[in-house]
C-alpha positions as a LaTeX table, in Angstrom:
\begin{tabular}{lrrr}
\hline
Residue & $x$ (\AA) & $y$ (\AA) & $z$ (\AA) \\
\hline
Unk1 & 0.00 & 0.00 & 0.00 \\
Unk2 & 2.69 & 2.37 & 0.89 \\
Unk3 & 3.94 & 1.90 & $-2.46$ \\
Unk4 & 0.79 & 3.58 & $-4.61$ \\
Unk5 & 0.49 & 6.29 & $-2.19$ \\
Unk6 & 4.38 & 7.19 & $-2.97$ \\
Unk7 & 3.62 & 6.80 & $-6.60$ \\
Unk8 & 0.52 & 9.01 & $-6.32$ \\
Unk9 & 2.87 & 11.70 & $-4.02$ \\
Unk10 & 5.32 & 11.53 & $-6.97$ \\
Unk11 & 3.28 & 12.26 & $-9.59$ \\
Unk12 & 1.37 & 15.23 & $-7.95$ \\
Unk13 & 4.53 & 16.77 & $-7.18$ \\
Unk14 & 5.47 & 16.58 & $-10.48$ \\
Unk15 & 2.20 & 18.32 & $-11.46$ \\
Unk16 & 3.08 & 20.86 & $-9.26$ \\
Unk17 & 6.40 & 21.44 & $-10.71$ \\
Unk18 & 4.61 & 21.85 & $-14.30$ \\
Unk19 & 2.03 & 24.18 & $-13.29$ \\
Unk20 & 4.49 & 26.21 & $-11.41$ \\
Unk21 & 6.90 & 26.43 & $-14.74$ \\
Unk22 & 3.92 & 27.07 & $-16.52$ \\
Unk23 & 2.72 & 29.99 & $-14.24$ \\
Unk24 & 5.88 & 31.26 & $-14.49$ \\
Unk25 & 6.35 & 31.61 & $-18.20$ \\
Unk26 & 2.70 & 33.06 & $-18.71$ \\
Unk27 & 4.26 & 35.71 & $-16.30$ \\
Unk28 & 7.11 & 36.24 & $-17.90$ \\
Unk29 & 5.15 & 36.53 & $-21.40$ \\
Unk30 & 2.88 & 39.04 & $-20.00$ \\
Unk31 & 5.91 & 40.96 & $-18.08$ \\
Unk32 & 7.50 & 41.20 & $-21.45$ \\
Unk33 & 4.10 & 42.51 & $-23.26$ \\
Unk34 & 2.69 & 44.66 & $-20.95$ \\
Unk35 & 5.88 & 46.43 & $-19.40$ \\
Unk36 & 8.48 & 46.79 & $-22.44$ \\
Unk37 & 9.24 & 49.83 & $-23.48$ \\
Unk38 & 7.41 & 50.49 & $-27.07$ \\
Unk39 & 9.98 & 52.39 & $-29.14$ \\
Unk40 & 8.47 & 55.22 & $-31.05$ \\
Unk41 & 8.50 & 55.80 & $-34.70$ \\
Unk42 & 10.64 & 58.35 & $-36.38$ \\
Unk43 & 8.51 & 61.47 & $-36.91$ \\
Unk44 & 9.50 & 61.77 & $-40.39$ \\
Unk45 & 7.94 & 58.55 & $-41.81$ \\
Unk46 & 4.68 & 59.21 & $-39.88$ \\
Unk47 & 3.59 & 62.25 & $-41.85$ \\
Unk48 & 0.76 & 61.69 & $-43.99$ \\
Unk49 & 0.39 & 64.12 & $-47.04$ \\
Unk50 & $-2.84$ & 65.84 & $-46.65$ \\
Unk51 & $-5.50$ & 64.79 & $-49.09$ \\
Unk52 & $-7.75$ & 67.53 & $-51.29$ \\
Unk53 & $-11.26$ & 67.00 & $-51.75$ \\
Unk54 & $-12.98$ & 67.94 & $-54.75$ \\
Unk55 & $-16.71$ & 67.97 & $-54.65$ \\
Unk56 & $-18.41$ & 68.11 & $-58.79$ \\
Unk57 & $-21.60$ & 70.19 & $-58.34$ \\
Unk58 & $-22.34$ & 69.97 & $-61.91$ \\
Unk59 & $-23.35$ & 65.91 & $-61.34$ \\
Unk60 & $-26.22$ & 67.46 & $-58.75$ \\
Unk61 & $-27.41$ & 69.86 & $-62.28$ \\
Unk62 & $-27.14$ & 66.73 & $-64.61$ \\
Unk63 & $-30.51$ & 65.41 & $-65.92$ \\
Unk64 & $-30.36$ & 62.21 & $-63.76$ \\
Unk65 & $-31.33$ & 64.47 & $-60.92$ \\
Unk66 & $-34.37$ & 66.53 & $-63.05$ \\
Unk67 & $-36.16$ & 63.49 & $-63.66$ \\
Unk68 & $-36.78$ & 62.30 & $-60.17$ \\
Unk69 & $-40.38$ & 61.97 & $-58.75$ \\
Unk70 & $-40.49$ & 63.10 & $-55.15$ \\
Unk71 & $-42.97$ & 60.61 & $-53.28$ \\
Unk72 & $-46.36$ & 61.77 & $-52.19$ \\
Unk73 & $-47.31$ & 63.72 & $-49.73$ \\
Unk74 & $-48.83$ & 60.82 & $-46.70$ \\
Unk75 & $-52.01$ & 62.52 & $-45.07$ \\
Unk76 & $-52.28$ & 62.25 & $-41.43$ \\
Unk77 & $-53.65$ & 59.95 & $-39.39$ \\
Unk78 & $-57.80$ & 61.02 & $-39.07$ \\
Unk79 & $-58.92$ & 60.92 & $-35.15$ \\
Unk80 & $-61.79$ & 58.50 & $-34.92$ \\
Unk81 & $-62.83$ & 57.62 & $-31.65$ \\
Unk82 & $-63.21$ & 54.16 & $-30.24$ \\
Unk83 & $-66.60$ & 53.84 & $-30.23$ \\
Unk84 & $-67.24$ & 55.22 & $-33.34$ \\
Unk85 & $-67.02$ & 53.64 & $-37.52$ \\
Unk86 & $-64.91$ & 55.37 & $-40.25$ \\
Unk87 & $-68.01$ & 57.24 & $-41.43$ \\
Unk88 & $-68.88$ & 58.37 & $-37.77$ \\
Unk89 & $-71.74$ & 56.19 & $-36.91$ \\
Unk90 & $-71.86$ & 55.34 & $-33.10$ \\
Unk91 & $-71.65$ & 51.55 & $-32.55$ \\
Unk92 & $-74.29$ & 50.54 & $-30.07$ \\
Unk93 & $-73.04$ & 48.71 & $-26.93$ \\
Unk94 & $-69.28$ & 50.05 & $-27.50$ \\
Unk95 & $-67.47$ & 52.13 & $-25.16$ \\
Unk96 & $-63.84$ & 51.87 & $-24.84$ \\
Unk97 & $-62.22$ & 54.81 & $-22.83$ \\
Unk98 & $-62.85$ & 58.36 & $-22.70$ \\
Unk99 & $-63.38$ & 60.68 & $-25.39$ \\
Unk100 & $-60.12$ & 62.47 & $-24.62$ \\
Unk101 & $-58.37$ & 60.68 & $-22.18$ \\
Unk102 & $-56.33$ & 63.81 & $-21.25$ \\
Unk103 & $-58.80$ & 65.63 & $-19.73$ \\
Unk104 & $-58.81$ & 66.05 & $-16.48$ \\
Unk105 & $-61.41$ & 64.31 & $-13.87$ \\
\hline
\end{tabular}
């Protein structure tokens, strides 16, 4: 018996071992990452030559534009209340809220 439970000791030390090294080098990666110093670029090769934008306003004149249709105009919404039908007959038995319902009591 003695003899498994030194085999089992053995091998979870040597676990340990591993996941310390391993702990260790993640460490070390991140140390190396996070802390070095980044070494700046040389101002010279940085600079960007500025860029000109030229706008044609004679493609807004051209006749693709002219011949649009604008969409029509949408009519608003008509109030009808509740109890009421499109033409404004009352619907007997129907009453659902108040006639304005931001009056106040």
């Amino acid at each position: 018996m003695t003899i498994v439970f030194l085999q089992q000791k053995n091998f979870q030390r040597s676990l340990l071992i591993a996941f310390i090294f391993i702990v260790i080098i993640t460490l070390i990666i991140i140390w190396q990452s996070v802390f070095k110093k980044q070494t700046a670029l040389p101002t010279e090769t940085a600079l960007i030559p500025e860029k000109e934008i030229k706008i044609d306003f004679n493609k807004l004149i051209g006749q693709d534009l002219t011949e649009l249709v604008p969409f029509p105009e949408i009519e608003p919404f008509k109030e009808i209340p509740a109890s009421t039908t499109e033409t404004g007959e009352k619907i007997p038995g129907v009453s659902i809220g108040r006639e304005n319902p931001f009056l106040p009591y």
